[in-house]
Every structure is written in structure tokens, then in C-alpha cells.
C-alpha positions in Angstrom: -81.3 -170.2 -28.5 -82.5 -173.1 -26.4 -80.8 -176.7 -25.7 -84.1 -177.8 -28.1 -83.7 -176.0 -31.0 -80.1 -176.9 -31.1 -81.0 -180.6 -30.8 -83.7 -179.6 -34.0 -81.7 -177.9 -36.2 -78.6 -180.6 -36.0 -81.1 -183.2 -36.6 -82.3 -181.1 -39.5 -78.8 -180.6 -41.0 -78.5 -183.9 -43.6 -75.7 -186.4 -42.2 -73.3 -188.0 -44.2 -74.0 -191.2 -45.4 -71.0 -194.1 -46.2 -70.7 -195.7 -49.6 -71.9 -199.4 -50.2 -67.6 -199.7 -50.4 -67.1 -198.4 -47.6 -69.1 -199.6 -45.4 -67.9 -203.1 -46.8 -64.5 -201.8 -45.6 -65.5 -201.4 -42.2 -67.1 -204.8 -42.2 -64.3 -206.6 -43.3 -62.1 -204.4 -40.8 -64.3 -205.5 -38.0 -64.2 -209.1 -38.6 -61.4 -211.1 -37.5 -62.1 -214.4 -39.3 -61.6 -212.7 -42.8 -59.0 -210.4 -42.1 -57.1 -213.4 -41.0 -58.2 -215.4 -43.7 -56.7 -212.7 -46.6 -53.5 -212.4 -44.3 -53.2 -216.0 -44.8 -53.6 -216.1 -48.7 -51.7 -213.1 -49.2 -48.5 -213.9 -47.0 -49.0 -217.5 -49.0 -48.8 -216.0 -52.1 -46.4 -214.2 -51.5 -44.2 -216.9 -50.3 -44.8 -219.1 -52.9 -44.1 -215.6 -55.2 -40.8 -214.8 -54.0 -39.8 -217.3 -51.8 -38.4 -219.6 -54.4 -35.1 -217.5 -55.0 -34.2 -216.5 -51.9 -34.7 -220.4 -50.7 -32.5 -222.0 -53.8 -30.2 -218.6 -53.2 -29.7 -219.1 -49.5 -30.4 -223.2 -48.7 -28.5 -224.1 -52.1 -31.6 -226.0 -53.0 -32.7 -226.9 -56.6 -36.3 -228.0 -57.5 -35.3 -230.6 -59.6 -32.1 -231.8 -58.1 -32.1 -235.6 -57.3 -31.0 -237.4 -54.6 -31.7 -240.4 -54.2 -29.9 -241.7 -51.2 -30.9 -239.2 -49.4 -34.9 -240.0 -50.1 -37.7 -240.4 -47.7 -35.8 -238.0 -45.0 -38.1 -236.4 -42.6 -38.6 -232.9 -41.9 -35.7 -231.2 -40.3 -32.9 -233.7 -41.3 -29.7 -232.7 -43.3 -30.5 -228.9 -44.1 -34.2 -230.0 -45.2 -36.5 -228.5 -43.1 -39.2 -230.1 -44.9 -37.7 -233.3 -45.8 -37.3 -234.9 -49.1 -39.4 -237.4 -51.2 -38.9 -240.6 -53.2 -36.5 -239.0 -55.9 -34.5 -237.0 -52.7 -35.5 -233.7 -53.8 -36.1 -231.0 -51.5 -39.7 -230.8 -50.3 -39.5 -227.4 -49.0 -38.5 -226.0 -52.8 -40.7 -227.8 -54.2 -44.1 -226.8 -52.4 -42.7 -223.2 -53.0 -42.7 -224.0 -56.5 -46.2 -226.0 -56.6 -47.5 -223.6 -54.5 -46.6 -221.2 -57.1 -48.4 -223.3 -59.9 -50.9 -224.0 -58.2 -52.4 -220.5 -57.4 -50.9 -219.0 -60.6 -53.7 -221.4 -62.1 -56.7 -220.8 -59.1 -56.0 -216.5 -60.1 -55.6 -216.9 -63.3 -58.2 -219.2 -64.3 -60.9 -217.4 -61.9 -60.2 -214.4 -63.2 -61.0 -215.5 -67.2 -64.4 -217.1 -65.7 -65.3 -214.2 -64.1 -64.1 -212.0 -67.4 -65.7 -214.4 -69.6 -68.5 -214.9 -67.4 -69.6 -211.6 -66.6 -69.1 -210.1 -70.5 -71.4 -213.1 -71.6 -74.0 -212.4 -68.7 -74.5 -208.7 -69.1 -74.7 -209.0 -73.1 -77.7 -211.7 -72.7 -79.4 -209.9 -69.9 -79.2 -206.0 -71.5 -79.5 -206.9 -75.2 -82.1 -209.9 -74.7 -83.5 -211.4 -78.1 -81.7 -213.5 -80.5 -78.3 -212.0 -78.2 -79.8 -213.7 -75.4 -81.0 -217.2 -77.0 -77.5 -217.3 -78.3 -75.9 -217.5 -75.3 -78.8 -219.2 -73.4 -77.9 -221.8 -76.2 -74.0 -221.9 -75.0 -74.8 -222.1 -71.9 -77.2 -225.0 -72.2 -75.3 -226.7 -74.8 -72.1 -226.7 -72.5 -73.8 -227.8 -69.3 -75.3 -231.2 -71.0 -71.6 -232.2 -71.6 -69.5 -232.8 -68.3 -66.2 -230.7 -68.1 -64.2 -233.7 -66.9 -64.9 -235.7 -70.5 -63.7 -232.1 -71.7 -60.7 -232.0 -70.0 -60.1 -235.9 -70.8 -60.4 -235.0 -74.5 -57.7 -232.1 -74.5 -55.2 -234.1 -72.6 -55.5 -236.7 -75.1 -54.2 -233.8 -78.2 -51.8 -231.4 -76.1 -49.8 -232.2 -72.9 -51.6 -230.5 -69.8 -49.5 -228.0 -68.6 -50.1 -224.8 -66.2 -51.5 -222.6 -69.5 -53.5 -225.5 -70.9 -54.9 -225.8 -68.2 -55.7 -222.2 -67.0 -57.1 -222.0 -71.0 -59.4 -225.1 -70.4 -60.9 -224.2 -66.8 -61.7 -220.6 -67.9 -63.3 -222.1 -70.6 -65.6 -224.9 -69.3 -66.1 -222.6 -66.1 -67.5 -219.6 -66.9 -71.1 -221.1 -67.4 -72.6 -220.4 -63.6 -71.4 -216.6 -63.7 -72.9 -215.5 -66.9 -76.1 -217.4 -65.0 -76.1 -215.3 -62.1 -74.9 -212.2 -63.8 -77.8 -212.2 -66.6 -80.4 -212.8 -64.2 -78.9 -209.8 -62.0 -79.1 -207.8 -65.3 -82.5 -208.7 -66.1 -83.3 -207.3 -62.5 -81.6 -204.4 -63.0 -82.3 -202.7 -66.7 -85.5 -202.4 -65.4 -84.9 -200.1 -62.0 -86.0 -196.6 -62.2 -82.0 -194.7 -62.6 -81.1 -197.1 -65.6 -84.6 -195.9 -67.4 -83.9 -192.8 -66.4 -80.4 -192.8 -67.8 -81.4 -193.8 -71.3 -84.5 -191.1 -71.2 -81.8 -188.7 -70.9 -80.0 -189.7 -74.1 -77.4 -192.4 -72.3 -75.8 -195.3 -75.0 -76.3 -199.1 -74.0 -72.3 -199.3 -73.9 -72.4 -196.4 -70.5 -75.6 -197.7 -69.1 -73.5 -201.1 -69.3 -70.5 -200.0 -67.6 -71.5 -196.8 -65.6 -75.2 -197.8 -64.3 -75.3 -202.4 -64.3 -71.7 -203.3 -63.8 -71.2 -201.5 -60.5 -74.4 -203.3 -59.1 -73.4 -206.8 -60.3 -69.7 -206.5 -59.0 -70.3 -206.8 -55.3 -71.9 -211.1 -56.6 -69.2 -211.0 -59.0 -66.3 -210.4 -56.2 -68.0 -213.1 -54.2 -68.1 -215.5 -56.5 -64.3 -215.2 -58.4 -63.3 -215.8 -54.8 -65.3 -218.9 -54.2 -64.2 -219.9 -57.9 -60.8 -219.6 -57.0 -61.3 -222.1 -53.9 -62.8 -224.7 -56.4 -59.9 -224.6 -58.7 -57.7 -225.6 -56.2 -59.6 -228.7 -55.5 -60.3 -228.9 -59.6 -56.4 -228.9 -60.1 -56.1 -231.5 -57.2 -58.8 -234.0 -58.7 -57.1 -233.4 -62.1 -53.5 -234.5 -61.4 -55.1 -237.9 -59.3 -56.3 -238.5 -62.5 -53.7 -238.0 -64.5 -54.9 -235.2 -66.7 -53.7 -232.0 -64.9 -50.0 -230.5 -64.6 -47.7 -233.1 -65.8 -44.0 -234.0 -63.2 -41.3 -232.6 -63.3 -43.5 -229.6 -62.5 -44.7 -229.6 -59.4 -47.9 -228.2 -58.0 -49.7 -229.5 -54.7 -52.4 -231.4 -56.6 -49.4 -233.7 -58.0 -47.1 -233.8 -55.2 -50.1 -235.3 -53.2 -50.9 -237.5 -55.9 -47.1 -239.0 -56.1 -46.6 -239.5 -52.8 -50.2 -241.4 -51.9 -47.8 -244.4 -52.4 -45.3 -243.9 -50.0 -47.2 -243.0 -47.5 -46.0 -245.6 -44.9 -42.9 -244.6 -45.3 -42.5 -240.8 -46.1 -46.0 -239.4 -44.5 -44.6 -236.3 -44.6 -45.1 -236.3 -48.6 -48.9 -236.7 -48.0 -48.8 -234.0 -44.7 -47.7 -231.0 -46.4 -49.2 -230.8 -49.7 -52.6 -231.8 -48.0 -52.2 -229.4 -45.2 -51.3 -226.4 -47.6 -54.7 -227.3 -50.1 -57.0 -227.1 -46.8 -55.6 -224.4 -45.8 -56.2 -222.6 -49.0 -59.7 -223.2 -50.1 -60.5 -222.9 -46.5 -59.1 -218.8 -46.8 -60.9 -218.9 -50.1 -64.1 -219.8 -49.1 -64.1 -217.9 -46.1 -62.7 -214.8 -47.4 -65.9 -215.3 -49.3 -68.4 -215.6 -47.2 -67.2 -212.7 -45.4 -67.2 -210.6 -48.6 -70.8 -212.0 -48.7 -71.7 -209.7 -45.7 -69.9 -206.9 -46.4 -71.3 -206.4 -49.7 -74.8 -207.4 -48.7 -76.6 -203.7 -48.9 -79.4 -205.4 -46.2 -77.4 -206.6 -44.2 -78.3 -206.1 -40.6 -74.7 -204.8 -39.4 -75.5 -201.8 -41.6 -78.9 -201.5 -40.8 -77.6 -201.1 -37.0 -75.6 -198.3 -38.4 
């Protein structure tokens, strides 16, 4: 058998072709920027998870514990590597504990919208007809009135806290994914393996969940993560306004907001809490756009492959 027959028949034998997942996997493996963007978010979650215990445990520290004449101490002074604010309480402890807050409600939250948002947007899109001017109506009806008048009105009948607000956001939030995921739909329901499917006898609840929603995740994953950035920043705005998580709890959109007037005097109280947002929604929105790539199925790193 000669060296060209050879070459023929292995380029006749079919190769093995990688999954839309898995080549997203290799994408994200290969680039450095998003790997070290999760690493970020992850070991910050998990500090903020299970840090709080083993710092009150070990430091003697209490969240709530006041000092006062030990207040306004800067980082590194007296056992408080962080320092402490106005009241003398521990600023280390207490970021663990906003930090905590604050991310339980950017998860949380994003993960209703996206829950909310994607059930809404594939019921419109597959279903279509008086289903679809339903929630077109919703969707429209909610968009005239601004969220922030919304959130103004709730805080004027219930305290915010943490699950009010998580409730609210998930709410008023989950109007630009049921958007995107009923015009995906409305793309999809037409392509040639759905039809198929439902000439071969398939129900609308499998061609739902077997043949759309695996085609509308990859946006969907994208755009809980980009979500999640935005809550940050919502939560933020919020407590400057008075109308998000209410002190004694902390979370970083308060703890910046209390200490905007001692900032002559204990910077350190705007430093941290600032420094820890930015670095947040930064990881979030760029652990987004690299999820972007990876699960773009023309994207030209595959196409190389």
C-alpha cells in the first residue's frame, strides 16, 4: 500500500468533532483574562462565604460590636487590619459580611431574572397568539413605568431588606431577557430539526426543553452574568438613596454610602468598599464577555480549528 493511499483513506475515515461545550471549554481554558476573572469571583465568594466565622472565631471580632473610641483607626492598627469606622466596628468583618449580602442579592436576584425571564420568553416565542400579546403586553406595560419609582413605592410599605430586595429586582428585571429569549425562539421553532421533531410526533413541552432551550442557553449564560454585574451597581445606587439594605446590615453599597461623610478623616471607609464593587462587576462583565466568545458557534478561534 503506498504513502498516498494511506494519506486517502485517513482523510476518508470521519474525524471527531468537539461539542459547542466543549469547545467553549477550551476557550475559556485558553484565555487568561477570564480564567482570572472567575478565580477572582470565586475565591471572593468564597471569602465572603466562609470567611466570616473563622475571622469572628480567630480575630475575636463581632460585626456589630461598637467602639467608639477606637473609631476612624486606619488599616493595620490595634488587631484591625482593615481599620474601623465611625461607630469603631471592625471593617474587615464587616466587608466579609456585606460582601456576603451583597452577592447573596447579585446571584440570587440574576438567577430569578434569568428563571423568570427565560420561562416568559420561550412561552411568547413557541406558543405565539393571544400567549404572546399577553406577555408582549407585560413587557410593555412594565417598561413605560421606571423600576426606580418601583422600588421607591415598596420601600415606602415594607422595610428593604436583602429578600425584599432580591424579590423586587427579579421582578422589575426580568423584562430584557424574555426580549432576547422570545426573539431567539421565534428564530428557532422554525429551523429544520425542530419541524422535524414535531413531524415525528414530538409534544411542544420536549421540543421546548430538548430541541430550543439548549440553543438559547449559551445568550442566556451571558447575560445572567452580565445581570449579575448590574445588580451590584443596582444595590449600590439603592442604599445612596436610601431605599436598599437598611444598617445595621451591612453590604458594600451601604458601607460606601455611610462613610461618603467621613471621608477626610477615615478614607479608608470609602477605599475598601469602593475597591471591592469595581473589582466585582469588573470580573462580572468580563467573565462575560469571555463567555461571549466561547459560546459564539462562529467564532473565528473555532473556525481556525
Amino acid at each position: 500500500m503506498t504513502t498516498a493511499t494511506v494519506v486517502r483513506l485517513e482523510q476518508a475515515i470521519p474525524q471527531k468533532t468537539r461539542t459547542l461545550w466543549q469547545n467553549a471549554v477550551l476557550h475559556i481554558l485558553a484565555d487568561k483574562l477570564t480564567l482570572m476573572a472567575m478565580l477572582v469571583l470565586v475565591t471572593m465568594t468564597l471569602f465572603c462565604v466562609l470567611g466570616p466565622p473563622v475571622v469572628e472565631n480567630v480575630l475575636k471580632l463581632d460585626v456589630n460590636r461598637i467602639d467608639v473610641p477606637n473609631k476612624f483607626l486606619p488599616p493595620g492598627t490595634e488587631g484591625h487590619l482593615f481599620g474601623t469606622d465611625h461607630l469603631g466596628r471592625d471593617q474587615l468583618i464587616r466587608l466579609l459580611y456585606g460582601g456576603r449580602v451583597s452577592l447573596a442579592i447579585a446571584y440570587s436576584a440574576s438567577f430569578m431574572t434569568i428563571l423568570i425571564g427565560v420561562a416568559l420568553g420561550l412561552i411568547a416565542g413557541f406558543y405565539g397568539g393571544r400567549v404572546d400579546d399577553l406577555i408582549t403586553w407585560m413587557v410593555t406595560t412594565l417598561s413605560s413605568v421606571p423600576p426606580l419609582f418601583l422600588l421607591l413605592i415598596a420601600s415606602a410599605f415594607w422595610t428593604p431588606s436583602a429578600e425584599l430586595l432580591i424579590i423586587i429586582l427579579a421582578l422589575l428585571g426580568w423584562i430584557g431577557t424574555s426580549r432576547l429569549v422570545r426573539g431567539e425562539v421565534l428564530s428557532l421553532k422554525e429551523r429544520e430539526y425542530v419541524m422535524a421533531a414535531r413531524a415525528v410526533g414530538a409534544t411542544n413541552i420536549r421540543l421546548l426543553v430538548i430541541h430550543i432551550l439548549p440553543n438559547v442557553l449559551p445568550i442566556v449564560i451571558v447575560t445572567m452574568t452580565i445581570i449579575a454585574g448590574n445588580l451590584i451597581l443596582i444595590e449600590s445606587g439603592l442604599s445612596f438613596l436610601g431605599v436598599g439594605v437598611q444598617p445595621p446590615v451591612p453590604t458594600w453599597g451601604n458601607m460606601l454610602t455611610d462613610s461618603r461623610s467621613y471621608f477626610a478623616i477615615g478614607t479608608h471607609l470609602v477605599i475598601w468598599p469602593g475597591l471591592l464593587i469595581m473589582i466585582t462587576v469588573l470580573c462580572f462583565y468580563l467573565v462575560g464577555d469571555g463567555l461571549r466568545d466561547a459560546l459564539d458557534p462562529r467564532s473565528s478561534w473555532r473556525l481556525a480549528e
